[in-house]
C-alpha positions as CSV (number, residue, x, y, z in Angstrom):
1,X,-29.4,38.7,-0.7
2,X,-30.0,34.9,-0.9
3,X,-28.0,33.6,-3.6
4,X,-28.1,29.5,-5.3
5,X,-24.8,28.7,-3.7
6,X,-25.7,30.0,-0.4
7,X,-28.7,27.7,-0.5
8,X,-26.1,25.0,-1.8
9,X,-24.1,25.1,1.3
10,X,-26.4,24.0,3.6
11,X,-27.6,21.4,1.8
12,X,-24.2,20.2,1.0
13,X,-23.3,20.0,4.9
14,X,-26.6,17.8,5.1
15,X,-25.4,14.9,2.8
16,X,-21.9,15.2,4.2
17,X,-23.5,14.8,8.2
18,X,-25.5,12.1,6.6
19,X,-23.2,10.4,5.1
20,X,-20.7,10.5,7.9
21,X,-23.5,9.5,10.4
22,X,-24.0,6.3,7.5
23,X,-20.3,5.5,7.5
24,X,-19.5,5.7,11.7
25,X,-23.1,3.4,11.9
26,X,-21.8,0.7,9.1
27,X,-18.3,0.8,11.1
28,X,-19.7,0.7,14.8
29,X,-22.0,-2.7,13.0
30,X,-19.0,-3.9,11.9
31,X,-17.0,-4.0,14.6
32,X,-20.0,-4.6,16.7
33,X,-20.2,-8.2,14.5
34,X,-16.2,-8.8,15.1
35,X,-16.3,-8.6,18.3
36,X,-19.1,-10.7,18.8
37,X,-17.3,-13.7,16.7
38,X,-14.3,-13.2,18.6
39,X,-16.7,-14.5,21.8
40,X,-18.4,-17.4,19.8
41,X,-15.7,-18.7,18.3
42,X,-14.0,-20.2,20.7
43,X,-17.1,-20.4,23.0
44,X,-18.3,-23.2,20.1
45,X,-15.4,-25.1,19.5
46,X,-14.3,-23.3,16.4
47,X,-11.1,-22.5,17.5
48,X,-10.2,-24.2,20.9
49,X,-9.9,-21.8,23.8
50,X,-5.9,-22.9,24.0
51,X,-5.2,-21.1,21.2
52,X,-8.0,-18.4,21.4
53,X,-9.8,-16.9,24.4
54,X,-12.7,-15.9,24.5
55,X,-13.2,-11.9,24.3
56,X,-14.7,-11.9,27.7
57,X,-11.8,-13.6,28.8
58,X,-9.3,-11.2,27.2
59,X,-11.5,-8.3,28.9
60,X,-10.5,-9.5,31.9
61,X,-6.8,-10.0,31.2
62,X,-7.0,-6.5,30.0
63,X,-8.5,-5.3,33.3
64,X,-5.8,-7.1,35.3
65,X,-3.0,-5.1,33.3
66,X,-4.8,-2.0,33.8
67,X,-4.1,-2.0,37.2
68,X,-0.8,-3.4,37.5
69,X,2.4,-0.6,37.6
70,X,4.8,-2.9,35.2
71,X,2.6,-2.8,32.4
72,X,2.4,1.1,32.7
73,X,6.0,1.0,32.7
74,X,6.3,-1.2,29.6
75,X,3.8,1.3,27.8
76,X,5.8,4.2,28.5
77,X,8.6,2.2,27.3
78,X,7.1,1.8,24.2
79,X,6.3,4.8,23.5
80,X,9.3,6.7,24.4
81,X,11.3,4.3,22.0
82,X,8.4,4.8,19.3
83,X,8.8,9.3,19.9
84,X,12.3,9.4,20.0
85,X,13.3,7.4,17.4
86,X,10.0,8.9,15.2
87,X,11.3,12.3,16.1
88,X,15.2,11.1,15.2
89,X,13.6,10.1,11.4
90,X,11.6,13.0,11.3
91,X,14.5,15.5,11.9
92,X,16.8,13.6,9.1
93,X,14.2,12.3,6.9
94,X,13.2,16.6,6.6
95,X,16.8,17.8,6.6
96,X,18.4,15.2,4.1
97,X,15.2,15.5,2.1
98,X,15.6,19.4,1.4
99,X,19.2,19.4,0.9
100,X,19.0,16.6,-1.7
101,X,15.9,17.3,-3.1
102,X,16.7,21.6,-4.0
103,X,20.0,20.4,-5.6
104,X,19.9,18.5,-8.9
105,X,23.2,17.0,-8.7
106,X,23.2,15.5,-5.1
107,X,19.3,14.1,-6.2
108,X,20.9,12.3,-9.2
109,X,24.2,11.3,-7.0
110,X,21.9,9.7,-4.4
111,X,19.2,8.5,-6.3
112,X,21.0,5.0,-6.5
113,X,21.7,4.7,-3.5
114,X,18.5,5.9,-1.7
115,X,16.7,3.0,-4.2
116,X,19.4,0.2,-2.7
117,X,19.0,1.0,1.1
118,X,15.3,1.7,1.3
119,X,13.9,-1.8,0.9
120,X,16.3,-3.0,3.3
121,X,14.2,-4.6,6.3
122,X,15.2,-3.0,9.7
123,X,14.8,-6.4,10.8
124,X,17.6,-7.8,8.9
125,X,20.0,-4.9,11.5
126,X,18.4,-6.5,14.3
127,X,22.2,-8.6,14.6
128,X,23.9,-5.4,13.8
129,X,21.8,-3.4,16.6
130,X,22.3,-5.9,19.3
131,X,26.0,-6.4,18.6
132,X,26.6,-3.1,18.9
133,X,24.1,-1.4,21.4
134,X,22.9,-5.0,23.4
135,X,19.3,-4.9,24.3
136,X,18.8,-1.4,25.7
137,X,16.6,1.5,24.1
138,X,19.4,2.2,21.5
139,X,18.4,-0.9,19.4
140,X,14.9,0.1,19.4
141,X,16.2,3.8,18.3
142,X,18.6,2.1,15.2
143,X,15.8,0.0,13.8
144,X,12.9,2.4,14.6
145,X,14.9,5.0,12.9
146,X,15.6,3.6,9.9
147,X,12.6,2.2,9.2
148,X,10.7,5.7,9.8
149,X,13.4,7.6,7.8
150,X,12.7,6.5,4.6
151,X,9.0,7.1,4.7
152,X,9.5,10.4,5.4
153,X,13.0,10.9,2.8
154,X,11.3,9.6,0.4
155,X,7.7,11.7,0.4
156,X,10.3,14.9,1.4
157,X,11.8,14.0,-2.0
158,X,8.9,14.0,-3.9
159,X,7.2,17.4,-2.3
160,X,10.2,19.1,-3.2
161,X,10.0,18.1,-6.8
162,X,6.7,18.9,-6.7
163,X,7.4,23.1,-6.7
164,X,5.9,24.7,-10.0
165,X,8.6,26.0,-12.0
166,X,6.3,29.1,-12.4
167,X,6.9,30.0,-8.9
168,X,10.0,29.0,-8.3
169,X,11.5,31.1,-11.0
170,X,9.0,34.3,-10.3
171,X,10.8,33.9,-6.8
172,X,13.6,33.9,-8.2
173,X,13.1,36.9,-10.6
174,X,11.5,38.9,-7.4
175,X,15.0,38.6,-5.8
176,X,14.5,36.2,-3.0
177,X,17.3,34.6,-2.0
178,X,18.2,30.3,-1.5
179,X,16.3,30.4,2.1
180,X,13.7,32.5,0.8
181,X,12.7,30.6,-1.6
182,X,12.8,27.4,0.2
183,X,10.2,29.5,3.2
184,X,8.3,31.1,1.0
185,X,7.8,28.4,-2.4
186,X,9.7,25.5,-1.7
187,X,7.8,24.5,2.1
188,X,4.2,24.9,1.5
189,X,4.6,22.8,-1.9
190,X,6.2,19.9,0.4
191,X,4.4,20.1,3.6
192,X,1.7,18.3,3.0
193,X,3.9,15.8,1.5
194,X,6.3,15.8,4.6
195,X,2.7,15.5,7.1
196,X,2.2,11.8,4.9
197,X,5.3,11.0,5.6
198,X,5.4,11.8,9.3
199,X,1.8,9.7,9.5
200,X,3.2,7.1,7.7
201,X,6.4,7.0,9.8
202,X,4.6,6.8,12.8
203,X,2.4,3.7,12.3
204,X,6.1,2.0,10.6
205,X,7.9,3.6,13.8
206,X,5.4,1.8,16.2
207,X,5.7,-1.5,14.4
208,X,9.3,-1.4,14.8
209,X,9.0,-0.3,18.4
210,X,7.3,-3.5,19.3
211,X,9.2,-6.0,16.6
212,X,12.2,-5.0,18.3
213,X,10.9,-5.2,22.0
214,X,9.6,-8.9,21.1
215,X,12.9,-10.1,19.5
216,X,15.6,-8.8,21.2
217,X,13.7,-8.4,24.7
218,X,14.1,-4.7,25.0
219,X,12.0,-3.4,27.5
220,X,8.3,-2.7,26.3
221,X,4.9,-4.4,25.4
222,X,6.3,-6.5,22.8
223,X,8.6,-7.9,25.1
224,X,5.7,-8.4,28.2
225,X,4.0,-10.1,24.5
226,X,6.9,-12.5,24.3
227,X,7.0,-13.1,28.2
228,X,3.1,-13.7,28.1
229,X,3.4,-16.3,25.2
230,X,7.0,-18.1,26.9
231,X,4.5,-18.3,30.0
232,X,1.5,-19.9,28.5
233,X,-0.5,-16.5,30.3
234,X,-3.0,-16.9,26.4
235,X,-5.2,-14.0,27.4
236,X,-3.1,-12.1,28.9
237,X,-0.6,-12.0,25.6
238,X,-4.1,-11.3,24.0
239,X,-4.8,-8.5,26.0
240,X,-1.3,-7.1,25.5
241,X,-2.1,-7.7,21.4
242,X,-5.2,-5.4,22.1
243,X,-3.3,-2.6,23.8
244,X,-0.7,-2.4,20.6
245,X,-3.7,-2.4,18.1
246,X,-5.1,0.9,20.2
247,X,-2.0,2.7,20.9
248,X,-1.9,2.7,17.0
249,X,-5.3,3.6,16.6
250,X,-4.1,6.3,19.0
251,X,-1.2,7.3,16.8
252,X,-3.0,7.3,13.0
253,X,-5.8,9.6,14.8
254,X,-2.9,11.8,16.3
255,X,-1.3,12.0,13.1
256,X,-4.4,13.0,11.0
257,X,-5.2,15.5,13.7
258,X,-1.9,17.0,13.0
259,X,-2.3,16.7,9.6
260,X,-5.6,18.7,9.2
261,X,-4.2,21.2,11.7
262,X,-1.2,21.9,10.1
263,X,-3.2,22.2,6.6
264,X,-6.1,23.7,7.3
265,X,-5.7,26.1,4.6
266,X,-4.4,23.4,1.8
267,X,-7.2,23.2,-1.0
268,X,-7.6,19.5,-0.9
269,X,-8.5,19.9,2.8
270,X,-11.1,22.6,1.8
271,X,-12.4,20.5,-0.8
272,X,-13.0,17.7,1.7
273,X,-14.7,19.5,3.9
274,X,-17.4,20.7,1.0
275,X,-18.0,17.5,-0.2
């Protein structure tokens, strides 16, 4: 039997491809008209070509690196330093998040501290990190850490505050024990907390990854960036600039795949898709 809101659905799906379709069209013009100014720009004396080659000139540069084996090496420099030291945050930012956040006292013990060594630049270790590790992937590791830990501590933090005290304390009347009730309450409340933090980590990771390549010369694109510039090699710094802006393209789509995968069954996801 056909009923109104099986009619609805359909029709529903319609505006959503339709507006989707609108959106990727309006984005594809978009960059379609950036990309286009980045060519006549220069090309008419806007900006001189010193300073800013033109794109067709950075396409090139950007087909040289392709095919050269150091800057594949630098890439997979950078993105080990930007995994393992995203991985490092994710781990503790989890781990110190749930143990401070499901007892009251440690939350109020830390709570000062967390607020004085959050807003604390990573940049301002960089002395510390090269004193103490020189320029090798260990500096990238302090400073990507810490940057990426506190995105994720603090979003851990607030997921875990986040538990209705309905459920919590029907858990607790059903018998379930500490590590039951973190499984079975506790997690799903905080994951989709702990998936913004991990997104948000990443892109913070991969900036850090590349600040720390470019200023202390550790092995990566930022350093080849930094080379490029010292050189007077315009494009091909440009070109370099371009691969950093789509390996984090790369990793904000990998994260939001994750992200819907993981919560597939959250009702905000659901919602989203009905729209």
């Amino acid at each position: 039997m056909t009923t109104p809101s099986t009619l609805a659905a359909p029709a529903r799906q319609s505006r959503a491809g339709r507006r989707a379709g609108g959106n990727l069209l309006l984005g594809g013009l978009g960059f379609a008209t950036f990309l286009l100014l980045m060519e006549a720009v220069p090309r008419a004396g806007i900006v001189s070509q010193e300073y800013l080659p033109p794109l067709s000139r950075i396409t090139g540069a950007l087909a040289e690196l392709a095919t050269e084996a150091a800057f594949w090496t630098a890439l997979g420099d950078t993105v080990r330093g930007w995994f393992l030291g995203l991985a490092i945050a994710v781990t503790l930012g989890v781990a110190v998040g749930f143990v401070v956040g499901t007892v009251p006292v440690l939350r109020e013990f830390t709570a000062s501290t967390i607020e004085f060594l959050r807003p604390i630049p990573s940049v301002a270790l960089i002395p510390l990190a090269v004193l103490v590790f020189g320029t090798d992937l260990r500096s990238v590791l302090l400073l990507v850490g810490y940057a990426a830990f506190w995105q994720v501590l603090v979003q851990v933090l607030y997921g875990v505050q986040d538990v209705d005290p309905v459920a919590a304390e029907t858990a607790r009347t059903f018998g379930l024990g500490r590590w039951a009730r973190i499984r079975y309450v506790t997690w799903p409340t905080a994951l989709p907390y702990v998936l913004t933090g991990v997104r948000l980590a990443a892109a913070v990771a991969l900036i850090l990854a590349i600040t720390a390549e470019l200023v202390i010369g550790a092995p990566g694109l930022g350093n080849e960036i930094g080379v490029a510039q010292s050189g007077g090699a315009v494009a091909r710094m440009y070109a370099l600039v371009v691969v950093t802006g789509l390996l984090g393209v790369a990793v904000n789509a990998l994260a939001r795949r994750l992200e819907r995968w993981l919560l597939s069954w959250h009702p905000s996801l659901r919602r989203e898709a009905a729209a």
